[in-house]
N, CA, C and O atoms as a GROMACS GRO file, in nm:
protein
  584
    1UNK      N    1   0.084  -0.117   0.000
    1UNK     CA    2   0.000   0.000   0.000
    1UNK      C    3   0.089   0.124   0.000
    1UNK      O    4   0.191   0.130   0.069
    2UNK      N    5   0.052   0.215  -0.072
    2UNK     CA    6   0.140   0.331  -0.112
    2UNK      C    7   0.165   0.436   0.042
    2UNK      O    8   0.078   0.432   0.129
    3UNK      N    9   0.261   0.507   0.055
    3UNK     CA   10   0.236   0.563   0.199
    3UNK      C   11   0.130   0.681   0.195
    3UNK      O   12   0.122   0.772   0.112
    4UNK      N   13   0.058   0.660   0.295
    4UNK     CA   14   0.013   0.802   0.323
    4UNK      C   15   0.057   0.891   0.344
    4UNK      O   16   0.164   0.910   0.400
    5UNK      N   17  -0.056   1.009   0.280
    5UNK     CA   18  -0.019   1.119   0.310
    5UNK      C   19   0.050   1.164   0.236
    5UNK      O   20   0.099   1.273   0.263
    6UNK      N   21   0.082   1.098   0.113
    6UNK     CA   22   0.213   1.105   0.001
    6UNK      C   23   0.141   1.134  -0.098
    6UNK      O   24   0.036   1.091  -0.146
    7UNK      N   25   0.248   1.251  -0.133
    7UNK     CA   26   0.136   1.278  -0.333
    7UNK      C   27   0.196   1.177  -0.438
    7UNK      O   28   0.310   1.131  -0.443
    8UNK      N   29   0.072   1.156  -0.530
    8UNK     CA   30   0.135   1.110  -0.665
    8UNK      C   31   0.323   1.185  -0.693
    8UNK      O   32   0.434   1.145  -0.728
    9UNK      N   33   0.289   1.250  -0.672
    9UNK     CA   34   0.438   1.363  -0.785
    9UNK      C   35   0.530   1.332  -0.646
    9UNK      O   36   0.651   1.341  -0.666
   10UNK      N   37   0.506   1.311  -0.564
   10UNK     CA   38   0.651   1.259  -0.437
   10UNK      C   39   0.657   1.126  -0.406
   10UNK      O   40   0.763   1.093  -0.354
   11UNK      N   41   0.553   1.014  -0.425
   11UNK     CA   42   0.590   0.901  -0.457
   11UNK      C   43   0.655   0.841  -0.585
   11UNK      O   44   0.709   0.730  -0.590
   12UNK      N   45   0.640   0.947  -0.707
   12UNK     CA   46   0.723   0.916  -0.855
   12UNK      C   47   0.860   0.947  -0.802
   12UNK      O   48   0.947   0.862  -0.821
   13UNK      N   49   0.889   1.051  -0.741
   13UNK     CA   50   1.052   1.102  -0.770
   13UNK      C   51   1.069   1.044  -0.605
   13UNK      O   52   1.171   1.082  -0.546
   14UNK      N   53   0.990   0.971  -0.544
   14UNK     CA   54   1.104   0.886  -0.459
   14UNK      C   55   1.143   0.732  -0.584
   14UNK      O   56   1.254   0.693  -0.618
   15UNK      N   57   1.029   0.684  -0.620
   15UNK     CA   58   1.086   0.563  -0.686
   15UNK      C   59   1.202   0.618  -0.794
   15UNK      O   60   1.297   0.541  -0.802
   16UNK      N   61   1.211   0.731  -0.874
   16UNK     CA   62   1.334   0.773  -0.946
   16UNK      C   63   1.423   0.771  -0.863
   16UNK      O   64   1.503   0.682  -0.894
   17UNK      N   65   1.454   0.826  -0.769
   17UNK     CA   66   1.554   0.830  -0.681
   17UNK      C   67   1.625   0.688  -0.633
   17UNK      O   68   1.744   0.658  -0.632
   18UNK      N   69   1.502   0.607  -0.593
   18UNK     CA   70   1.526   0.466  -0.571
   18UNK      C   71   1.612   0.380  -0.652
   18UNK      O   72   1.679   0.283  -0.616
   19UNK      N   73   1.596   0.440  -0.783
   19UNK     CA   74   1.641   0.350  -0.931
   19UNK      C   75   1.764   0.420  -0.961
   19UNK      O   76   1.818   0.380  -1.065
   20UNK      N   77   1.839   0.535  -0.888
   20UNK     CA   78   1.961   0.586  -0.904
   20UNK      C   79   1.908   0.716  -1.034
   20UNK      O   80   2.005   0.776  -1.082
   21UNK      N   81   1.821   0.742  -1.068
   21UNK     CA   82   1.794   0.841  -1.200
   21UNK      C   83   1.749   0.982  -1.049
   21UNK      O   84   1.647   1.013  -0.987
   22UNK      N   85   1.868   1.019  -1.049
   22UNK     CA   86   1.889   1.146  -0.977
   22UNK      C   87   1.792   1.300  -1.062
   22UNK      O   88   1.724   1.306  -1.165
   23UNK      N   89   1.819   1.372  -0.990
   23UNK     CA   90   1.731   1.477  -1.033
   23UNK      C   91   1.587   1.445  -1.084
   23UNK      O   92   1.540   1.490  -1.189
   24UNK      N   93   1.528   1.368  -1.003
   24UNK     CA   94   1.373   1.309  -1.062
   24UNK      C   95   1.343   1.394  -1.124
   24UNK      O   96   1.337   1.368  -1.244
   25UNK      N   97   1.311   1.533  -1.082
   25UNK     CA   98   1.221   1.640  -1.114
   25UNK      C   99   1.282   1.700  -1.262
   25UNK      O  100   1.217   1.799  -1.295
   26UNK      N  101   1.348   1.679  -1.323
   26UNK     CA  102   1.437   1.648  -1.458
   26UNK      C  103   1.407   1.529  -1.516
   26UNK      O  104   1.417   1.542  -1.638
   27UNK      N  105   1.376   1.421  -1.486
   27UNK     CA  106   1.287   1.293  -1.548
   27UNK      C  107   1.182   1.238  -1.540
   27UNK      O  108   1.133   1.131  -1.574
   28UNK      N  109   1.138   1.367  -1.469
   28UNK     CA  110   0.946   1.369  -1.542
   28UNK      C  111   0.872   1.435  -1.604
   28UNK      O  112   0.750   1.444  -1.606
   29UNK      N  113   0.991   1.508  -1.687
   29UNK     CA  114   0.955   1.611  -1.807
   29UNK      C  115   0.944   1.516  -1.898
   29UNK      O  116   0.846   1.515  -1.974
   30UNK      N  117   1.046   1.419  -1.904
   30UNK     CA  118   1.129   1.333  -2.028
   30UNK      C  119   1.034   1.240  -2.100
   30UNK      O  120   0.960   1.167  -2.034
   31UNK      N  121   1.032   1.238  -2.210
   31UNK     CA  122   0.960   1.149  -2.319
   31UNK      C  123   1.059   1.042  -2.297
   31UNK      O  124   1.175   1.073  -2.269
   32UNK      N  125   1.011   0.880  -2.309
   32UNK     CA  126   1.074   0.745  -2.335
   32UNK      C  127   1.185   0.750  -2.421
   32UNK      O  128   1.284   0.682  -2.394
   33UNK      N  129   1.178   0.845  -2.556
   33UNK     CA  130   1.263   0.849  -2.678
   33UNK      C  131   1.369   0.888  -2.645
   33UNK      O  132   1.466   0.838  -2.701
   34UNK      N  133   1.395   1.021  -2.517
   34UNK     CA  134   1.438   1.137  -2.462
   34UNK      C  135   1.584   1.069  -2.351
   34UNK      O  136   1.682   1.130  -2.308
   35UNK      N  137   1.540   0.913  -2.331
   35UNK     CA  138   1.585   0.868  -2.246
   35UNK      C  139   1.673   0.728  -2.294
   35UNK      O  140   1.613   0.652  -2.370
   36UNK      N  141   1.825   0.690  -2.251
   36UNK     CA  142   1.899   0.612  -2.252
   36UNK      C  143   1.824   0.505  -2.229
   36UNK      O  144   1.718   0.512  -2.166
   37UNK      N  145   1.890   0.354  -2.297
   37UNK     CA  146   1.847   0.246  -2.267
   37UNK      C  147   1.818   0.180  -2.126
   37UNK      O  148   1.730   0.100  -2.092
   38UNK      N  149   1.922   0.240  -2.052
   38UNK     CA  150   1.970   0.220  -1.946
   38UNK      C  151   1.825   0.296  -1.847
   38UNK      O  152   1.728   0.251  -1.786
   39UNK      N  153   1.880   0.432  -1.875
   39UNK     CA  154   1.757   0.478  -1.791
   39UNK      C  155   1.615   0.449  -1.827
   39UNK      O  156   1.540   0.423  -1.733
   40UNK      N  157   1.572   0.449  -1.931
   40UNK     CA  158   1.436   0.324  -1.951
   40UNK      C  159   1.426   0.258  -1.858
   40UNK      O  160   1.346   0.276  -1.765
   41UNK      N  161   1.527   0.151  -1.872
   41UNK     CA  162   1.482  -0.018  -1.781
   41UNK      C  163   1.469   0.061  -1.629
   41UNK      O  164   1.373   0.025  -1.562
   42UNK      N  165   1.553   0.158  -1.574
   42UNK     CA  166   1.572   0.202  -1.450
   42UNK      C  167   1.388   0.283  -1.445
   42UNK      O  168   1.329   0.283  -1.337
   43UNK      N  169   1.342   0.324  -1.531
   43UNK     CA  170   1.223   0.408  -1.523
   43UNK      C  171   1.118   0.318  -1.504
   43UNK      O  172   1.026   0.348  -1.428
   44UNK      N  173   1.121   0.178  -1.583
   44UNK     CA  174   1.025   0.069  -1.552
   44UNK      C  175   1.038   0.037  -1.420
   44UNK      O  176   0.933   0.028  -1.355
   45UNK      N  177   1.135   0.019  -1.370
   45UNK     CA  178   1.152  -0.050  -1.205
   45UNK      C  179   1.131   0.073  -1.120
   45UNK      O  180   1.097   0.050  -1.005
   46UNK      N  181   1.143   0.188  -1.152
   46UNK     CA  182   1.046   0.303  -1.081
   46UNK      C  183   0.915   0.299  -1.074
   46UNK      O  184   0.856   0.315  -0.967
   47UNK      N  185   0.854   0.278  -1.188
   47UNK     CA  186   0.722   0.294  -1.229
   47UNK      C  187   0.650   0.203  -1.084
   47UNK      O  188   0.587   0.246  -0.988
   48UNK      N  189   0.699   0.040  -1.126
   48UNK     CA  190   0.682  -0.088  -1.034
   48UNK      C  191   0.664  -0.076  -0.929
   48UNK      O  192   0.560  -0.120  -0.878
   49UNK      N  193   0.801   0.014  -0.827
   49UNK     CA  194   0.799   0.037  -0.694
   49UNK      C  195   0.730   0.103  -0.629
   49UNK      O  196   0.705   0.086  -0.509
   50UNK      N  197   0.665   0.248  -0.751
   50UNK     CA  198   0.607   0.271  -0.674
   50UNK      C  199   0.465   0.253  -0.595
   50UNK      O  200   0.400   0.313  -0.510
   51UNK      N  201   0.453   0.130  -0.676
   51UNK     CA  202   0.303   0.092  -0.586
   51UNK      C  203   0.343  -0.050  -0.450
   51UNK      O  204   0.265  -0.138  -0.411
   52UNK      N  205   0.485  -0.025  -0.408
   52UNK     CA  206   0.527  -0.101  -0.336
   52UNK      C  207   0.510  -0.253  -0.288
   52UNK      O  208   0.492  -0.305  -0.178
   53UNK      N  209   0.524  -0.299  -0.411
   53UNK     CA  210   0.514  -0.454  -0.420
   53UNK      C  211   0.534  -0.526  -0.363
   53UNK      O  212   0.632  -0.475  -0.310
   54UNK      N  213   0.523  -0.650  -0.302
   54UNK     CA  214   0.603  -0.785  -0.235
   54UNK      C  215   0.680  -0.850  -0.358
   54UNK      O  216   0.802  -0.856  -0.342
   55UNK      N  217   0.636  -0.893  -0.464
   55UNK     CA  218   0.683  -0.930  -0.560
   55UNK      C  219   0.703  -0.874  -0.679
   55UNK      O  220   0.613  -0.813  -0.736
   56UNK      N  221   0.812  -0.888  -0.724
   56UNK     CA  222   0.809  -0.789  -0.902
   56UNK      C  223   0.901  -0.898  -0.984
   56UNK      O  224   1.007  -0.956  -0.958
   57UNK      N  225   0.802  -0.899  -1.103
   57UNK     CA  226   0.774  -0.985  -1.233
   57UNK      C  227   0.882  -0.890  -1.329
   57UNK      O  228   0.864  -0.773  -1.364
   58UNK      N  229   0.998  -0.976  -1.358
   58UNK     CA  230   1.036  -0.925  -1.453
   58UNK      C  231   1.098  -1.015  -1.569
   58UNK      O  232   1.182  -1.104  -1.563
   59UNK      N  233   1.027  -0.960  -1.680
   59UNK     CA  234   0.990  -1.046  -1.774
   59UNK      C  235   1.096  -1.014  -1.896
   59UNK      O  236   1.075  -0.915  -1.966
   60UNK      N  237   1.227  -1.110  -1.923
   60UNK     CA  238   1.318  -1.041  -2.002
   60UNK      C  239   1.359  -0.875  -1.957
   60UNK      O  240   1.358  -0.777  -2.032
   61UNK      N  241   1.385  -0.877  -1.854
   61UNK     CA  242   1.434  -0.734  -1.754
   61UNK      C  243   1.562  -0.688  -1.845
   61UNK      O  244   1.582  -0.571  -1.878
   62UNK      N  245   1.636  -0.789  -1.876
   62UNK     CA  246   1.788  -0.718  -1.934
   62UNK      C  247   1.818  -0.778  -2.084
   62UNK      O  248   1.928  -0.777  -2.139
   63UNK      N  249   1.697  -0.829  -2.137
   63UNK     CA  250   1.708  -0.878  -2.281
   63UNK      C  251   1.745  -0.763  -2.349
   63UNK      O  252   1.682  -0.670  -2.299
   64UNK      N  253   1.835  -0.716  -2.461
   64UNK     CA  254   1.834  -0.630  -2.576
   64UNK      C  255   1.891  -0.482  -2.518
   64UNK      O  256   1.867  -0.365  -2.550
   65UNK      N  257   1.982  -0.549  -2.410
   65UNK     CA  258   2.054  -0.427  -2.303
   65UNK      C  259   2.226  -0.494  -2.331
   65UNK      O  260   2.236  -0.615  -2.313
   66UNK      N  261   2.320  -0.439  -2.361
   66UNK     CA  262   2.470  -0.486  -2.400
   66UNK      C  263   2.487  -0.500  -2.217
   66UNK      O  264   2.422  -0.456  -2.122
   67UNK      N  265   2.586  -0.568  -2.229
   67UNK     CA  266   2.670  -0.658  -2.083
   67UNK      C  267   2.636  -0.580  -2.005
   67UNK      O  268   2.555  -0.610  -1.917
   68UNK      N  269   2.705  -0.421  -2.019
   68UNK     CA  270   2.728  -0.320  -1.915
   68UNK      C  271   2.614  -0.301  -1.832
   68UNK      O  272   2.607  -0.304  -1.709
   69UNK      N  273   2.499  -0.275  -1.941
   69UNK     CA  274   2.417  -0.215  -1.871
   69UNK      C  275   2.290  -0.326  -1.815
   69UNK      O  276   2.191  -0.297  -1.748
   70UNK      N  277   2.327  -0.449  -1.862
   70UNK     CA  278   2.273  -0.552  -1.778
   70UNK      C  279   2.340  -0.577  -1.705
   70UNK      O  280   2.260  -0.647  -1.642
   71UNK      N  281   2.455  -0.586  -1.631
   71UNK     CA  282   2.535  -0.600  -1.512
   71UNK      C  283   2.467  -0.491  -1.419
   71UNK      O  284   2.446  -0.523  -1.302
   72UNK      N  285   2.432  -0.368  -1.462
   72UNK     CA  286   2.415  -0.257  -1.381
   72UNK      C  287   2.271  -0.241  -1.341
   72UNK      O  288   2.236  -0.158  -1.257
   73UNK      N  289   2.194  -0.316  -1.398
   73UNK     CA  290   2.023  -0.309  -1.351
   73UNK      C  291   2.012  -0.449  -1.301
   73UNK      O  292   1.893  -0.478  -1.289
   74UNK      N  293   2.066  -0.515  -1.278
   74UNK     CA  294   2.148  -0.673  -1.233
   74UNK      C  295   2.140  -0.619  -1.078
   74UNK      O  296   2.058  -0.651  -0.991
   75UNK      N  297   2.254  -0.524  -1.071
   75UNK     CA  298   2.284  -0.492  -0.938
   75UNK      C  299   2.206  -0.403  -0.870
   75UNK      O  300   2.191  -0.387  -0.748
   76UNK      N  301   2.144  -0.332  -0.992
   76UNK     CA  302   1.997  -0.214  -0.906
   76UNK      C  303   1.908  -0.357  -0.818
   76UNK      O  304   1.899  -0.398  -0.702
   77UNK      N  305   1.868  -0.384  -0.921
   77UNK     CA  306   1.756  -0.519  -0.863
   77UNK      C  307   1.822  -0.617  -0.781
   77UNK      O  308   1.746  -0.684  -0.712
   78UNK      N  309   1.961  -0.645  -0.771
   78UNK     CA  310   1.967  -0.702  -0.600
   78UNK      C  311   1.979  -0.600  -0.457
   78UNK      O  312   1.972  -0.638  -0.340
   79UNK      N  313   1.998  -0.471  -0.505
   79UNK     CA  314   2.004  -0.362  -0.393
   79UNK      C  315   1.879  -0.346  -0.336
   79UNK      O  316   1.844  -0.334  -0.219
   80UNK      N  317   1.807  -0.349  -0.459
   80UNK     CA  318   1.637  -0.305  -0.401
   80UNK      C  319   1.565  -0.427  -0.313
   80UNK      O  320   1.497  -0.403  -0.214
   81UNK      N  321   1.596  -0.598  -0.375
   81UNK     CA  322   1.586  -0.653  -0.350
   81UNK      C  323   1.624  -0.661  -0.191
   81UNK      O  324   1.528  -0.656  -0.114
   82UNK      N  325   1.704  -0.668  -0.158
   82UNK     CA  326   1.814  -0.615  -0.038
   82UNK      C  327   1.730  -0.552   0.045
   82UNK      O  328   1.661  -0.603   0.133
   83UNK      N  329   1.740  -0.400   0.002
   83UNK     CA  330   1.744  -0.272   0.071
   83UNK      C  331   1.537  -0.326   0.122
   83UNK      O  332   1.491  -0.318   0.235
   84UNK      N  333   1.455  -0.378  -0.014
   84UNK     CA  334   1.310  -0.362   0.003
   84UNK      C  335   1.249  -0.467   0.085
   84UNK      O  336   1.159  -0.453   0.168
   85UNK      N  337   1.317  -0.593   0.045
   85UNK     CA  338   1.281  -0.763   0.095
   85UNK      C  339   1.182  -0.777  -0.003
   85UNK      O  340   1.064  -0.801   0.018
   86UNK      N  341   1.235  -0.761  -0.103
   86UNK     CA  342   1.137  -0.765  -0.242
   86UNK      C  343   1.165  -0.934  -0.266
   86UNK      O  344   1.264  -0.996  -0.226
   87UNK      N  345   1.058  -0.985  -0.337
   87UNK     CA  346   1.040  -1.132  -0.413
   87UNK      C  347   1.062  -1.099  -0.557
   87UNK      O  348   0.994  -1.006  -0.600
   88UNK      N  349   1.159  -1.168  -0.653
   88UNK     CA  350   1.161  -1.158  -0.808
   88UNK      C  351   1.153  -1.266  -0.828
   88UNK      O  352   1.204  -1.341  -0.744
   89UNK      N  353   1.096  -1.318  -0.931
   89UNK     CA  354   1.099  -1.377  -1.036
   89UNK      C  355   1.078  -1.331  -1.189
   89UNK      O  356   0.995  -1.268  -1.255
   90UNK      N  357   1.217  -1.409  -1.209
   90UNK     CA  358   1.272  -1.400  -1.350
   90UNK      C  359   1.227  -1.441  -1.447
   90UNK      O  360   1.179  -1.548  -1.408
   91UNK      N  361   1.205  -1.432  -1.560
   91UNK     CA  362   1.126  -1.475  -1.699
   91UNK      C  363   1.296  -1.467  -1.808
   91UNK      O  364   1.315  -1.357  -1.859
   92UNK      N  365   1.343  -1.514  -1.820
   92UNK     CA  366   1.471  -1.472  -1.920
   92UNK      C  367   1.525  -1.622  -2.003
   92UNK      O  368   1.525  -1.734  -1.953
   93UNK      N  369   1.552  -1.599  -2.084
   93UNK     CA  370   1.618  -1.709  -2.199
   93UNK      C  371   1.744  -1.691  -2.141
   93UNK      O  372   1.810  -1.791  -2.172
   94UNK      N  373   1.826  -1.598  -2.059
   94UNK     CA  374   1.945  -1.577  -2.047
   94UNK      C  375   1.981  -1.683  -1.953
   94UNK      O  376   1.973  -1.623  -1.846
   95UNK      N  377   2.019  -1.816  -1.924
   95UNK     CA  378   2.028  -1.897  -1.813
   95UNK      C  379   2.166  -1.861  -1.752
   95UNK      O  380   2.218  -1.917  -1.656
   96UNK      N  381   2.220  -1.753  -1.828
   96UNK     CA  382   2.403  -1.737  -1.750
   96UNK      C  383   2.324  -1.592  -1.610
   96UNK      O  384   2.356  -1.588  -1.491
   97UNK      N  385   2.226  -1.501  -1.677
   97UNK     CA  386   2.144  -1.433  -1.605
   97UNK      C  387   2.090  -1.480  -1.501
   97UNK      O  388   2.130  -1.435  -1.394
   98UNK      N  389   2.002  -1.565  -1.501
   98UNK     CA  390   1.906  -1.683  -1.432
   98UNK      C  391   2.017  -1.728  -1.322
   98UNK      O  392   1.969  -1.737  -1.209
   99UNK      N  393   2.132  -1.754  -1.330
   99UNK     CA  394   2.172  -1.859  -1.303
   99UNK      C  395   2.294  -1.760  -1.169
   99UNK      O  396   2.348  -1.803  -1.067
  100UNK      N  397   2.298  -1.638  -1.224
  100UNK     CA  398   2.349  -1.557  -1.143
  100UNK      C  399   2.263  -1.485  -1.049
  100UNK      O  400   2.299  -1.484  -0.932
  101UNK      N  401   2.188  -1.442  -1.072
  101UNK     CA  402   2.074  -1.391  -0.997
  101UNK      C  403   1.977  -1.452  -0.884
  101UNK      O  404   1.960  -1.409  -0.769
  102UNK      N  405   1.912  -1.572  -0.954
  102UNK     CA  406   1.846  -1.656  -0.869
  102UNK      C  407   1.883  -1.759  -0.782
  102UNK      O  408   1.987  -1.824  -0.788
  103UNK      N  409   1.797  -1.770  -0.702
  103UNK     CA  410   1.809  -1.910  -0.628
  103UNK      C  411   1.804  -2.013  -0.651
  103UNK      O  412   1.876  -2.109  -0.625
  104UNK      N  413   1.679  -1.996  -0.726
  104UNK     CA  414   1.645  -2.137  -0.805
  104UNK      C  415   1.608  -2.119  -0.928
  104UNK      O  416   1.567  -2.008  -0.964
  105UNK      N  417   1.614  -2.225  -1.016
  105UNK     CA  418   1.592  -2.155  -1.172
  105UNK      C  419   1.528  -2.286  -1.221
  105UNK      O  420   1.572  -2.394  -1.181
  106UNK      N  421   1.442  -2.280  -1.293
  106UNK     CA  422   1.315  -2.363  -1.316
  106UNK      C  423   1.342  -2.366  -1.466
  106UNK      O  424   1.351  -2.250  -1.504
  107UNK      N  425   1.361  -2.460  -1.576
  107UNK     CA  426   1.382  -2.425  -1.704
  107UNK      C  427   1.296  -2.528  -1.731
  107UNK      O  428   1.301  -2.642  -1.685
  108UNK      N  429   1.188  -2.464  -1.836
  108UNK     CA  430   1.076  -2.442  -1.924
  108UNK      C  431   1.097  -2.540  -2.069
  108UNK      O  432   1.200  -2.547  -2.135
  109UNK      N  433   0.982  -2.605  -2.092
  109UNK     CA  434   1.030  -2.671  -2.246
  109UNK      C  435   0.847  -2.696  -2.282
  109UNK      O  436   0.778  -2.776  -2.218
  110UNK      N  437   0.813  -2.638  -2.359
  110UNK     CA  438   0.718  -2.711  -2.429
  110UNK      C  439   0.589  -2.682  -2.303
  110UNK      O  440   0.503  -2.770  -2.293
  111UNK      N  441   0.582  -2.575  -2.224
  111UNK     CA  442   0.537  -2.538  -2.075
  111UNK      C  443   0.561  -2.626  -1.987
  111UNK      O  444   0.509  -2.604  -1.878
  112UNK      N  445   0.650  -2.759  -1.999
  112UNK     CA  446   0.645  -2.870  -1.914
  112UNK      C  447   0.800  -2.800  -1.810
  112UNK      O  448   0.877  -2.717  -1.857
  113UNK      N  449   0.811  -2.847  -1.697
  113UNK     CA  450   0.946  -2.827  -1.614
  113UNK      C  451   1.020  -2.913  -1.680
  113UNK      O  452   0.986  -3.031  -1.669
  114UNK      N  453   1.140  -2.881  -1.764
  114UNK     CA  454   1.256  -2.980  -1.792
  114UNK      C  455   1.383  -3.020  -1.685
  114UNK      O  456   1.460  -3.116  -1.697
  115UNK      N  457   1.381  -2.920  -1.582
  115UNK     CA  458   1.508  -2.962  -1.491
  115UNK      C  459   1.482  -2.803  -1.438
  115UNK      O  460   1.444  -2.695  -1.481
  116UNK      N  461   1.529  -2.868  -1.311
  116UNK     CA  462   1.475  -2.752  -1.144
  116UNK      C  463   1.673  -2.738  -1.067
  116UNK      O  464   1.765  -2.819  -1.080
  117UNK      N  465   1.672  -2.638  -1.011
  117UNK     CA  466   1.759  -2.687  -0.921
  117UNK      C  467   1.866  -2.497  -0.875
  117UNK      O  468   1.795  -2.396  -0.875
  118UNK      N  469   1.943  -2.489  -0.859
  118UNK     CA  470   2.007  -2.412  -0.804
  118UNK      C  471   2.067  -2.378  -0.973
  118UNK      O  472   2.081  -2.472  -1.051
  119UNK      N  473   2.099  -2.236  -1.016
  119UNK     CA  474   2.148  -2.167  -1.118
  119UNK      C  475   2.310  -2.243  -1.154
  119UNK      O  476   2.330  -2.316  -1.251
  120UNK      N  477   2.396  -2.210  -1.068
  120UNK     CA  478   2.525  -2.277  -1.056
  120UNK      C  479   2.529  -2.445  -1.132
  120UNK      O  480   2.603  -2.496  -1.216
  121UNK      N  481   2.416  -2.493  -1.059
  121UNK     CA  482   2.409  -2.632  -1.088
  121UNK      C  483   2.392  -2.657  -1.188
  121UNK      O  484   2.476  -2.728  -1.243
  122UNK      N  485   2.254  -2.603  -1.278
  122UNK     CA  486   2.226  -2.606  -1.395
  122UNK      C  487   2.359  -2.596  -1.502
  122UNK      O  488   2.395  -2.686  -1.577
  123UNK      N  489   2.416  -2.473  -1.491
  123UNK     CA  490   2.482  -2.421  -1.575
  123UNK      C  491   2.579  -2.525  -1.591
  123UNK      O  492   2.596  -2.578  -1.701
  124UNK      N  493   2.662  -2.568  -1.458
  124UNK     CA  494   2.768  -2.634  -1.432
  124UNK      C  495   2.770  -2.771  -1.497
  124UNK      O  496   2.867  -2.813  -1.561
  125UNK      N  497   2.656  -2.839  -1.478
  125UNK     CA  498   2.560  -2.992  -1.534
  125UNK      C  499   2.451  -2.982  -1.557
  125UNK      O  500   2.355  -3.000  -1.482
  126UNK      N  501   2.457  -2.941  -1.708
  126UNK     CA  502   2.278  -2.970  -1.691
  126UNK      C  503   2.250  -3.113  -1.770
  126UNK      O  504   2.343  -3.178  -1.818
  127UNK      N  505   2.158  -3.142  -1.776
  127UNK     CA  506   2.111  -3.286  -1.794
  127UNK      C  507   1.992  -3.286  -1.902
  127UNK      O  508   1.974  -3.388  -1.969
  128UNK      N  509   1.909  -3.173  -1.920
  128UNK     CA  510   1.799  -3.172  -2.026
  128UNK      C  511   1.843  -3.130  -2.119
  128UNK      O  512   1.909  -3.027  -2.103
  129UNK      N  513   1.832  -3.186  -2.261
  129UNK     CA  514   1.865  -3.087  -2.394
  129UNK      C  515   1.861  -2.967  -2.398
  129UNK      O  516   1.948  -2.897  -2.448
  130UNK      N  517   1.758  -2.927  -2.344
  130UNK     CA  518   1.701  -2.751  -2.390
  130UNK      C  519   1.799  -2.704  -2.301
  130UNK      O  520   1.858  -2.604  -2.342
  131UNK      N  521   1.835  -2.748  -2.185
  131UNK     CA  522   1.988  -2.676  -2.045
  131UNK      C  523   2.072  -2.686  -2.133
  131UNK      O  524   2.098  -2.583  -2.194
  132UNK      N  525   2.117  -2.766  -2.156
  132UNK     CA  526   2.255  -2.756  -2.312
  132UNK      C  527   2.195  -2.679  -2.360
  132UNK      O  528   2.158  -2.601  -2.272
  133UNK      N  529   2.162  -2.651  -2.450
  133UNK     CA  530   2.094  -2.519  -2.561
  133UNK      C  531   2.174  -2.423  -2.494
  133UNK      O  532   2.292  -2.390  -2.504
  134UNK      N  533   2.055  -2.377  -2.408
  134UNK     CA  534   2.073  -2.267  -2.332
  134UNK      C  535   2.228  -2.264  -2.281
  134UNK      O  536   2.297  -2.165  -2.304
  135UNK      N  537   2.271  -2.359  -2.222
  135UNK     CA  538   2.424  -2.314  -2.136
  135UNK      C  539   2.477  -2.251  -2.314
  135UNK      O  540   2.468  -2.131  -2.340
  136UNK      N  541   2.512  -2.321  -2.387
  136UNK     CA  542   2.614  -2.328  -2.508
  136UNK      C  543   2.516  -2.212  -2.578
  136UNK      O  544   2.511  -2.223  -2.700
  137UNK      N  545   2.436  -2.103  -2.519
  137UNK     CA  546   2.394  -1.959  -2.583
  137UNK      C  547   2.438  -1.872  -2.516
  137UNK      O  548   2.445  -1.760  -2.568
  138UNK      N  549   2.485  -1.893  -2.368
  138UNK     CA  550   2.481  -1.837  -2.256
  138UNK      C  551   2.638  -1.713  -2.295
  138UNK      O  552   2.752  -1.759  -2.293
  139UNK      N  553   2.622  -1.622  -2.314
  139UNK     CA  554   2.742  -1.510  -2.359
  139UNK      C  555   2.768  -1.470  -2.171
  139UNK      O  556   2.693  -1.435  -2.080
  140UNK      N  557   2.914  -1.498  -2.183
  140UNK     CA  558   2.983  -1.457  -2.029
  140UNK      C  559   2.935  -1.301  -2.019
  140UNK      O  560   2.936  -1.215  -2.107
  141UNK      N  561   2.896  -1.296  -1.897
  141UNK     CA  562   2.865  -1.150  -1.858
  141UNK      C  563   2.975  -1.120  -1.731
  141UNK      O  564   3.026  -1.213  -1.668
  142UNK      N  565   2.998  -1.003  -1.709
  142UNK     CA  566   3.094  -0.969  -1.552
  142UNK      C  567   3.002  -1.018  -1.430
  142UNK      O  568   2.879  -1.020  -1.442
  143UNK      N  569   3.054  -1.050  -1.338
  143UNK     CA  570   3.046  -1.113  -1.220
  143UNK      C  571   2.927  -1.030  -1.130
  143UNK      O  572   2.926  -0.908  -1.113
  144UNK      N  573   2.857  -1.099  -1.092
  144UNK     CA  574   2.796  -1.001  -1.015
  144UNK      C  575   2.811  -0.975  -0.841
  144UNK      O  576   2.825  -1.059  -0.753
  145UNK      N  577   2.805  -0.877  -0.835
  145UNK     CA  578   2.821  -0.807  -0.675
  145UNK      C  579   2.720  -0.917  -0.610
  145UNK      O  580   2.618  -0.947  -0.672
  146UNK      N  581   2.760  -0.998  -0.441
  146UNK     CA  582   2.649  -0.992  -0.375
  146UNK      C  583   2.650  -1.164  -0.380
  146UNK      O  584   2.558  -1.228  -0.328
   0.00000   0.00000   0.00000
């Protein structure tokens, strides 16, 4: 539940603030077009927070984002995670992503569960065809914090 007593226009530029996009009141002039890739994805996970979730769905979060700046909304979303005691679950083809991030990583075939288990594990041995696929697509990303 959103806090009381709080306006629309000071619950937006706390979630900007939240997402590291400083000077809110400078990025709520801004058109989508107006704005870096980077700060996009950071403006979606503003948008999200601010109706203060238990859980947030993110669905291909760092698909069609180069290394950098998926390493860096990687690490927004374990801070918040952190800082909020937020619940995620991941939706991503990326299993080197999946596999860094999560706890557990559930991989999908045909809607059936093909193989369950800890990210590390998967990657390390996986045992279902489609886990091969995926490991041998999996492009090395930098390490993540945490």
């Amino acid at each position: 539940m959103p806090a009381l007593g709080c306006s629309d226009r000071q619950r937006a530029r706390r979630g900007l603030a939240a997402v590291g996009l400083e000077l809110p009141e400078v990025f709520e002039q801004r058109l989508p077009r107006q704005l870096s890739g980077g700060q996009q994805q950071r403006m979606a996970i503003a948008r999200a927070l601010i109706l203060e979730p238990k859980l947030l769905l993110c669905d291909e979060s760092v698909s069609m984002r180069d290394a950098e700046i998926q390493a860096e909304v990687l690490a927004l979303l374990r801070a918040l995670q952190e800082r909020l005691g937020l619940g995620m679950l991941f939706i991503t083809h990326g299993l080197s992503i999946a596999s860094g991030f999560c706890h557990r990583v559930i991989v999908l075939e045909g809607g059936r569960i093909a193989e369950q288990g800890p990210g590390a594990a998967l990657l390390e041995h996986p045992q279902a065809t489609i886990t091969w696929k995926l490991v041998e697509a999996c492009p090395q990303l930098p390490a993540l914090a945490g």
